[in-house]
C-alpha atoms as a printed R data frame, in Angstrom:
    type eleno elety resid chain resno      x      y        z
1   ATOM     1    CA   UNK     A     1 76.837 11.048 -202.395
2   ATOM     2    CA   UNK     A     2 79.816  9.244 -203.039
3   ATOM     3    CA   UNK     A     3 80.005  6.558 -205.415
4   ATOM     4    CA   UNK     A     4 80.959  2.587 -204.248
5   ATOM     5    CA   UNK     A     5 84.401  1.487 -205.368
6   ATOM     6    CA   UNK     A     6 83.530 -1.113 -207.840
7   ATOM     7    CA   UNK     A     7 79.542 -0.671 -207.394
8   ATOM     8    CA   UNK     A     8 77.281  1.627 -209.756
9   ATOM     9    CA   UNK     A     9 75.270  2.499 -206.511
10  ATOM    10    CA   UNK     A    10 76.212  4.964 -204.177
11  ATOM    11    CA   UNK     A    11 76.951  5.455 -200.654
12  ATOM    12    CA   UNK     A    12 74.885  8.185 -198.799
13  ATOM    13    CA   UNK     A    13 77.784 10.305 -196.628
14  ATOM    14    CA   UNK     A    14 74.576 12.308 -194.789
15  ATOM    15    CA   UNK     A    15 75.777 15.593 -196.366
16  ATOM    16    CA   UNK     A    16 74.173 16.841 -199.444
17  ATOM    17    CA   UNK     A    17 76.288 19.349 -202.120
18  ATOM    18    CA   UNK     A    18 73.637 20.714 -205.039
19  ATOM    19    CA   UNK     A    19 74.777 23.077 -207.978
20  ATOM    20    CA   UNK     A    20 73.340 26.411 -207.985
21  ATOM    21    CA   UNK     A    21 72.356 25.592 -211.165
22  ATOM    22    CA   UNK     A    22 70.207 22.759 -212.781
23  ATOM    23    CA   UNK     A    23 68.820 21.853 -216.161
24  ATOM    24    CA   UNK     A    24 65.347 20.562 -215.801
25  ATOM    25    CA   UNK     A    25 61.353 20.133 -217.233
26  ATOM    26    CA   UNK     A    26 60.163 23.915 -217.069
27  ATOM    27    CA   UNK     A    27 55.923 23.427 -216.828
28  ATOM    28    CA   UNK     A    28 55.370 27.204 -217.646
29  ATOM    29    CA   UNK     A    29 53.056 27.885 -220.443
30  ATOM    30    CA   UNK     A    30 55.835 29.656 -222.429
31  ATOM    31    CA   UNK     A    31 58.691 26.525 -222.360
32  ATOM    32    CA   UNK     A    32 57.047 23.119 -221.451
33  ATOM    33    CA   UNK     A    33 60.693 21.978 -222.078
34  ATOM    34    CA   UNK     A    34 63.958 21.528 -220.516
35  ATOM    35    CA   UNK     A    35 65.601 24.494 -219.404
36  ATOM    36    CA   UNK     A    36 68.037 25.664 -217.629
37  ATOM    37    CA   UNK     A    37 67.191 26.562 -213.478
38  ATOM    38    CA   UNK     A    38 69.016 28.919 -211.063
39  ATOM    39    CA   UNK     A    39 68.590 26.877 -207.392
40  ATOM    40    CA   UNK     A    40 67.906 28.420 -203.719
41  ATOM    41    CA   UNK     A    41 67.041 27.217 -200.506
42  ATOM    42    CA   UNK     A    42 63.427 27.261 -199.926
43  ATOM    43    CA   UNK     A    43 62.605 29.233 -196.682
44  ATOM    44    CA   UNK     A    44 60.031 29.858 -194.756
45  ATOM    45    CA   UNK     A    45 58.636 33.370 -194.777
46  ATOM    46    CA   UNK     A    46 57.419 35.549 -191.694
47  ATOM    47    CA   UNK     A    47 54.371 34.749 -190.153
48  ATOM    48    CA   UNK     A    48 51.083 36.709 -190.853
49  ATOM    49    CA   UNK     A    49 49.431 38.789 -188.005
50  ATOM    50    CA   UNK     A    50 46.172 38.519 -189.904
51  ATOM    51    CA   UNK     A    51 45.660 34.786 -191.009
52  ATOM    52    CA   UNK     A    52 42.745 32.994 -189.955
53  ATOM    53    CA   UNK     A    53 44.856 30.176 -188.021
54  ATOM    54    CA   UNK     A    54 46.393 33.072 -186.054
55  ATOM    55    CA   UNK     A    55 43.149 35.452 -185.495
56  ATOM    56    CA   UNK     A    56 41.250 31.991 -184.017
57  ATOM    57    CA   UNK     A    57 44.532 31.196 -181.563
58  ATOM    58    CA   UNK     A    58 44.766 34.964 -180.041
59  ATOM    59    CA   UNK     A    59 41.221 35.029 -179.784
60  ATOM    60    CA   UNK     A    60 40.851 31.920 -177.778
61  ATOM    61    CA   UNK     A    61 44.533 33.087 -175.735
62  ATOM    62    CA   UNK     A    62 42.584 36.069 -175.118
63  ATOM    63    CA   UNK     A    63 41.271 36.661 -171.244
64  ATOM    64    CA   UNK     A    64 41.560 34.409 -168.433
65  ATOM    65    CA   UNK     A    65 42.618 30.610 -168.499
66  ATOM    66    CA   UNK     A    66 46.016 30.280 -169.287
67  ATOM    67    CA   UNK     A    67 47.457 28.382 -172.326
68  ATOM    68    CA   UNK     A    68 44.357 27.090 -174.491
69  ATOM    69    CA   UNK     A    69 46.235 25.097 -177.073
70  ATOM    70    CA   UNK     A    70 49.154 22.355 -176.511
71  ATOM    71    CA   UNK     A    71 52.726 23.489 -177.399
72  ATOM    72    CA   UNK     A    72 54.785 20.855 -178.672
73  ATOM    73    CA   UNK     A    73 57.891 19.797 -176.549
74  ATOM    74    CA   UNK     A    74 58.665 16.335 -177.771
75  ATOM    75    CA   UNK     A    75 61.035 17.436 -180.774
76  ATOM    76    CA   UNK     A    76 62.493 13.545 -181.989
77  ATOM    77    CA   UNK     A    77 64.125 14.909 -185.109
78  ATOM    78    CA   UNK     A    78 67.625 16.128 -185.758
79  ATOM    79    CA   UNK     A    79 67.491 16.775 -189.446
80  ATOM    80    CA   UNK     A    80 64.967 18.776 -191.547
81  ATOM    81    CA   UNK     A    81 64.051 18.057 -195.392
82  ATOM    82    CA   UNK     A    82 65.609 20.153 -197.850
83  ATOM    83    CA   UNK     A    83 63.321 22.124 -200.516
84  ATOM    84    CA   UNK     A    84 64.770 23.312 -203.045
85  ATOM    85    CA   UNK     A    85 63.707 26.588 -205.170
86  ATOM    86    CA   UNK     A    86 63.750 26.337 -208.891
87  ATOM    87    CA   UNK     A    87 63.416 29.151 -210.972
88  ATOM    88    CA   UNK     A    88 63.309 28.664 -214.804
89  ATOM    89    CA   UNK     A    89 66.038 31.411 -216.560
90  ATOM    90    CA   UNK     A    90 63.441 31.690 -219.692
91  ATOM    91    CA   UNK     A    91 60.538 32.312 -218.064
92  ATOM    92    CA   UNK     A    92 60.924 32.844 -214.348
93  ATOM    93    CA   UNK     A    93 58.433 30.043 -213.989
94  ATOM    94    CA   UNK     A    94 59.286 28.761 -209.811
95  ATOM    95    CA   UNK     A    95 58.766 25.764 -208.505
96  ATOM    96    CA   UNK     A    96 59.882 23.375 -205.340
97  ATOM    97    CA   UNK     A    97 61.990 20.252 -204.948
98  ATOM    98    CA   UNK     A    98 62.219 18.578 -201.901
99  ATOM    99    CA   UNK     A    99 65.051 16.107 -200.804
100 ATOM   100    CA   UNK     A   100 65.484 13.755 -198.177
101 ATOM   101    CA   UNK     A   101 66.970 14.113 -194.883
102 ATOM   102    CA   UNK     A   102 70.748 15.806 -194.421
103 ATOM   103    CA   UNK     A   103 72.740 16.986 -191.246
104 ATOM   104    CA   UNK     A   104 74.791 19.447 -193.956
105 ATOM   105    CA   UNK     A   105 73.727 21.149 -196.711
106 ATOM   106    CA   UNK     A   106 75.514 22.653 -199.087
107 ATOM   107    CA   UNK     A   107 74.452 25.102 -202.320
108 ATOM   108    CA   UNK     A   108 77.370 25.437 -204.978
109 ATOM   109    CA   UNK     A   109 78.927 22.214 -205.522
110 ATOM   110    CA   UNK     A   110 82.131 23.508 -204.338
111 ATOM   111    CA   UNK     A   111 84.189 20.589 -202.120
112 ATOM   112    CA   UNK     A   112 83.470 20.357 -198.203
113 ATOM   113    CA   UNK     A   113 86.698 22.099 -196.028
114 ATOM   114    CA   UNK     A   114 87.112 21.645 -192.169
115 ATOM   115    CA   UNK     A   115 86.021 24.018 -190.264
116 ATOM   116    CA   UNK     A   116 82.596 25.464 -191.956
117 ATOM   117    CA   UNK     A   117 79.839 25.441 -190.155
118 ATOM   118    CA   UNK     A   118 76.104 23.439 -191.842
119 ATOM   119    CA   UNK     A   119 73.887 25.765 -193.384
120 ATOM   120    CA   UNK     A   120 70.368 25.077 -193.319
């Protein structure tokens, strides 16, 4: 964000730079107050072998008949949403924060140089 000269709104310059750190409402039994949070990037873990979403799909690809399911080709999107990871310093309570849409992301707060590459 970068802030209008002479406005109090601010521009959006479709890159994002977060602080690794954040003070914010912890809802964990032991705080239920402001606190401070250490911030990551949310992502997504491996896949299970065993879940029921998975067990029904290789059971109908099983055998003859090809693909059973569509496979989606018609990506429209170039960004993704950004979730952020909050975990509370007191408690180790976690939680999720999503943003909107950004082609870079950045974790750190540290300025932008030429040259890096996004990280997302």
């Amino acid at each position: 964000w970068q802030l209008a000269p002479g406005r109090r709104y601010r521009i959006r310059d479709n890159g994002e730079r977060i602080r690794s750190t954040r003070n914010t409402f912890c809802k964990g039994k032991q705080c239920r107050k402001h606190t401070l949070h250490k911030v990551t990037q949310y992502r997504i873990g491996k896949a299970r072998l065993f879940a029921q979403g998975k067990r029904r799909y290789d059971r109908k690809q099983s055998g003859f008949g090809g693909q059973t399911k569509p496979i989606f080709h018609k990506k429209a999107k170039t960004t993704k949403k950004i979730t952020l990871r909050l975990e509370c310093t007191v408690c180790k309570y976690k939680m999720q924060f999503k943003l909107k849409r950004c082609k870079h992301f950045e974790l750190g707060g540290d300025k932008k140089s030429k040259g890096t590459a996004a990280t997302y």
